[in-house]
VOGU-3710 file (C-alpha; in Angstrom, 3 decimals, decimal comma):
1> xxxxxxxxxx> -31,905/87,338/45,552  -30,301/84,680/43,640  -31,785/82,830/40,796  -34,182/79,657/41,061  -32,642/76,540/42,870  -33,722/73,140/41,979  -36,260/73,161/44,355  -37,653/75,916/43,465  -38,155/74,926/39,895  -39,712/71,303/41,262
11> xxxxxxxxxx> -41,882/73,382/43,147  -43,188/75,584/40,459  -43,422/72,707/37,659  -45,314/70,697/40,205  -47,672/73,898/40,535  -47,883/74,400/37,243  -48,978/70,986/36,286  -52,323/71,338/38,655  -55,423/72,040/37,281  -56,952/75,348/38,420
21> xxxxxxxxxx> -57,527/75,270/42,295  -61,183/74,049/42,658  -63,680/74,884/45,546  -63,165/72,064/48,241  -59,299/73,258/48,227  -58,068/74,616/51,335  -57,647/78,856/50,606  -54,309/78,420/51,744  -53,207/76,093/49,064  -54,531/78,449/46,357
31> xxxxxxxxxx> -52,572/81,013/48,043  -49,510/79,084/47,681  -49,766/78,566/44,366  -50,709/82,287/43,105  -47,566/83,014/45,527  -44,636/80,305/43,806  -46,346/82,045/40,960  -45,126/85,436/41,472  -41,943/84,429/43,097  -41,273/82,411/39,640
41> xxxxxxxxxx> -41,858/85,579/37,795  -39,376/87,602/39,971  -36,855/85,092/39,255  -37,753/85,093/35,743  -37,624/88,811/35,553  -34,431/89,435/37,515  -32,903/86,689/35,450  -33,747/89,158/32,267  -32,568/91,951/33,824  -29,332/90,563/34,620
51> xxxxxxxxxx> -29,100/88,965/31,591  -29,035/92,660/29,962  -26,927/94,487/32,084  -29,850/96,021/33,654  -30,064/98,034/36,529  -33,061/98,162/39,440  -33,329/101,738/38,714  -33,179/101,260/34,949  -36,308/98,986/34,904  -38,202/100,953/37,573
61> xxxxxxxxxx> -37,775/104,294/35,123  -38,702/102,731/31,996  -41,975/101,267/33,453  -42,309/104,667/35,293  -43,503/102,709/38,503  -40,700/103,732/42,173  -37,862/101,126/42,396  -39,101/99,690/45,215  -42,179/98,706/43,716  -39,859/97,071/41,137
71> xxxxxxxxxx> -37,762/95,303/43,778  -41,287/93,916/44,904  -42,139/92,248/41,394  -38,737/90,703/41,327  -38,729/89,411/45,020  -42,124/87,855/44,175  -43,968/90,395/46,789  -45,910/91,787/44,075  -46,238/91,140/40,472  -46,385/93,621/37,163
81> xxxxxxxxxx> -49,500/93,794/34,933  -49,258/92,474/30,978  -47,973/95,786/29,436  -45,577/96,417/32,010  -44,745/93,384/31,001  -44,221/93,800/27,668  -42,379/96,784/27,851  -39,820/95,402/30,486  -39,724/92,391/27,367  -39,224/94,654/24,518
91> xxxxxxxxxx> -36,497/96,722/26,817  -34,576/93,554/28,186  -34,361/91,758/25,017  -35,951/88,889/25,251  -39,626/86,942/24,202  -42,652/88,109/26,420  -43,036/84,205/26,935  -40,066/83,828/28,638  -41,818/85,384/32,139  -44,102/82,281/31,984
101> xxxxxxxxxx> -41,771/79,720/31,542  -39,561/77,403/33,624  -36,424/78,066/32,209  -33,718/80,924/33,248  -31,452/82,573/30,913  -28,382/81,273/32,661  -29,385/77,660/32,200  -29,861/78,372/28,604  -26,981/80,099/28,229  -24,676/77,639/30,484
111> xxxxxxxxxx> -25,457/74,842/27,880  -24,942/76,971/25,241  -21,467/78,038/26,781  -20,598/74,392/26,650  -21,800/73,669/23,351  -19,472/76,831/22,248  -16,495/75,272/24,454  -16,785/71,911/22,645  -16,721/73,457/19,306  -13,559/75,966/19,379
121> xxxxxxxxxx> -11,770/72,647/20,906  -13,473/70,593/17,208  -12,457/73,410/15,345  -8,713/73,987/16,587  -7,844/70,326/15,954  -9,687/70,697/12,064  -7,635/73,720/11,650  -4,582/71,657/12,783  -5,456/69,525/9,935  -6,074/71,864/7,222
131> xxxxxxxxxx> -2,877/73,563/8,050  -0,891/69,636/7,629  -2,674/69,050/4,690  -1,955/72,761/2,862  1,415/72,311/4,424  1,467/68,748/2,866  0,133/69,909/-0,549  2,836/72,802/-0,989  5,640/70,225/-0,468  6,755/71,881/2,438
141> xxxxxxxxxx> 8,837/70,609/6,051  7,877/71,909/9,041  11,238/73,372/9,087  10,866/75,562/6,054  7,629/76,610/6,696  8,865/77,949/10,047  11,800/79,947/8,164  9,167/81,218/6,080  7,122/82,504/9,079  9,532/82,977/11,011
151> xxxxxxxxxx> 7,438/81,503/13,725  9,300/78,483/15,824  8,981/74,874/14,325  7,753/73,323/17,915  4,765/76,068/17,709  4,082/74,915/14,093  3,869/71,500/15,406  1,430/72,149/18,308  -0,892/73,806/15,722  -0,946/70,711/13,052
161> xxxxxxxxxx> -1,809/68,289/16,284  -4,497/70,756/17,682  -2,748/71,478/20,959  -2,954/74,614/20,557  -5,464/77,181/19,310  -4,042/79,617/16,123  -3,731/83,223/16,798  -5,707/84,843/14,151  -2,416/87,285/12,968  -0,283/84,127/13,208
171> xxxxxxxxxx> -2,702/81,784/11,012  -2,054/84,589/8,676  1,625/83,978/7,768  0,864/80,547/7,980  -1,647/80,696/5,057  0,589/82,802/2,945  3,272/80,629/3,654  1,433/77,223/2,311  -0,268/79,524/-0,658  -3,584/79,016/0,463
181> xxxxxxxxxx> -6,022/82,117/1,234  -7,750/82,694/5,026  -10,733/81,416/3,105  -9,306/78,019/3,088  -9,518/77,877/6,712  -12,938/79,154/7,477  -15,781/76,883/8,827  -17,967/76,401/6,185  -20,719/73,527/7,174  -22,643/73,770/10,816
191> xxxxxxxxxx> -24,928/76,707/12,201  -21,760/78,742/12,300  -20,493/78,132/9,345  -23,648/78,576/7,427  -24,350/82,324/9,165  -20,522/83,383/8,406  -21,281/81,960/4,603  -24,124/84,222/4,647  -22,628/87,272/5,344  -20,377/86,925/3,580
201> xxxxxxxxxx> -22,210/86,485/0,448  -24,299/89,264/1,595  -20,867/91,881/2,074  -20,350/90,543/-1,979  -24,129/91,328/-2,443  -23,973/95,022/-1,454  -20,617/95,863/-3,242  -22,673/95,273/-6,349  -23,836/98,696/-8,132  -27,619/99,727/-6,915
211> xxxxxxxxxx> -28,513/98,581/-10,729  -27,022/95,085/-10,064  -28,720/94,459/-6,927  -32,187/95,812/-7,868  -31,643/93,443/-10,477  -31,198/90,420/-8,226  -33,654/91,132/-5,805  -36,437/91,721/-8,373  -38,240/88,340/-8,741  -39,404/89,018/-11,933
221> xxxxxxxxxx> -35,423/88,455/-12,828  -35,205/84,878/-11,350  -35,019/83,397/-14,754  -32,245/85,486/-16,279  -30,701/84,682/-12,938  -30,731/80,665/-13,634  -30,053/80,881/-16,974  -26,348/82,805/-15,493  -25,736/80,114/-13,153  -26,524/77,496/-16,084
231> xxxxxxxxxx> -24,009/79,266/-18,222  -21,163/79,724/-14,929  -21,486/75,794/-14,978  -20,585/75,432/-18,543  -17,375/74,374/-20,094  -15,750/77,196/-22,260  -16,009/75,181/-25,649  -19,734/74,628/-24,627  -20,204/78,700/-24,447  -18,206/79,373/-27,025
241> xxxxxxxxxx> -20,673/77,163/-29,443  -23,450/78,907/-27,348  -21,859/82,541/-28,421  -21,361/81,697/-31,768  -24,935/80,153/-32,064  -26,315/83,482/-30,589  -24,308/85,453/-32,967  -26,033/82,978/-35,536  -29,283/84,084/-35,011  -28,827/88,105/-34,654
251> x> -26,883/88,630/-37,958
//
């Protein structure tokens, strides 16, 4: 069965929008519509399972219900109560509200895909930059930085325009050979950026001792906290009159 078509989908959203059937309805149009809503839900749910990596079998077992039973829920024959629902949520990986929407996976994840495909193509052409301008700022030709890294000047060229995407080992030399760190080249503004930041302020975090970071987590601390970050900010005469003035008042 393959997932929902556009028809389909107009089908269902056009069912969904009605009102609840009322009494001077013909039975067979209240059958239709409990019927595109089942079929949506076996969409929905194969679209999960596939999603996961999920097997027929694997579904039926962990619901405890015969696999053809299951093949009936996702070919819209039949439909699962709420807890089986729930568990077949919790054990695909995805939001118990996802069975009543509209949406598949796949069409979330296509325009994701996209979204990721525009920004490694943003991101090669920045790094292209950052690697002129560190090239730029060390007072370096292309030609010595290619002796240096032994890597061949037309290469070094195609990664300064951002026609070509950096090997990760190669971006390596390159760094070492304008004196900058890998830091230097990491995204650091954006969703992405923003979640690498974060871990890797939270890899610093738990390399402190246990003392240290029961320190920092305890709110009570906060305070003591600021008053480091004040101090970080200050000049070095400025803490040196601080020191002295604290010396001051303890003798």
């Amino acid at each position: 069965m393959g997932l929902m078509d556009d028809s389909m989908k107009e089908r269902f959203r056009k069912a969904r929008g009605q009102n609840a059937p009322q009494q001077q309805e013909k039975e067979l149009d209240v059958e239709e519509y409990y019927r595109l809503q089942a079929k949506m839900l076996g969409v929905l749910l194969r679209d999960a399972r596939l999603n996961s990596a999920r097997t027929e079998e694997d579904c039926a077992r962990i619901v405890g219900v015969p696999v053809q039973e299951y093949m009936n829920w996702e070919f819209g024959d039949a439909a699962p109560t709420m807890p089986q629902i729930e568990i077949l949520a919790f054990y695909l990986g995805v939001p118990v509200s996802h069975f009543w929407s509209s949406n598949t996976l796949r069409d979330q994840y296509s325009e994701d895909r996209r979204a990721e495909q525009e920004y490694m193509q943003l991101r090669t052409r920045m790094l292209g930059v950052l690697l002129r301008t560190a090239r730029e700022e060390a007072q370096l030709t292309v030609e010595q930085l290619a002796e240096e890294t032994k890597l061949p000047v037309a290469r070094i060229q195609q990664y300064e325009m951002g026609e070509a995407a950096i090997p990760v080992h190669e971006l390596q030399a390159l760094a070492r050979g304008v004196r900058k760190t890998m830091n230097y080249f990491l995204e650091t503004s954006g969703t992405i950026g923003e979640l690498l930041a974060t871990r890797e302020q939270w890899k610093h975090f738990s390399e402190l001792s246990e003392e240290e970071r029961e320190f920092a987590a305890n709110p009570v601390n906060k305070g003591f906290i600021r008053i480091a970050i004040m101090f970080s900010k200050m000049p070095t005469k400025q803490l040196r009159e601080v020191g002295s003035s604290i010396v001051d008042i303890t003798m």
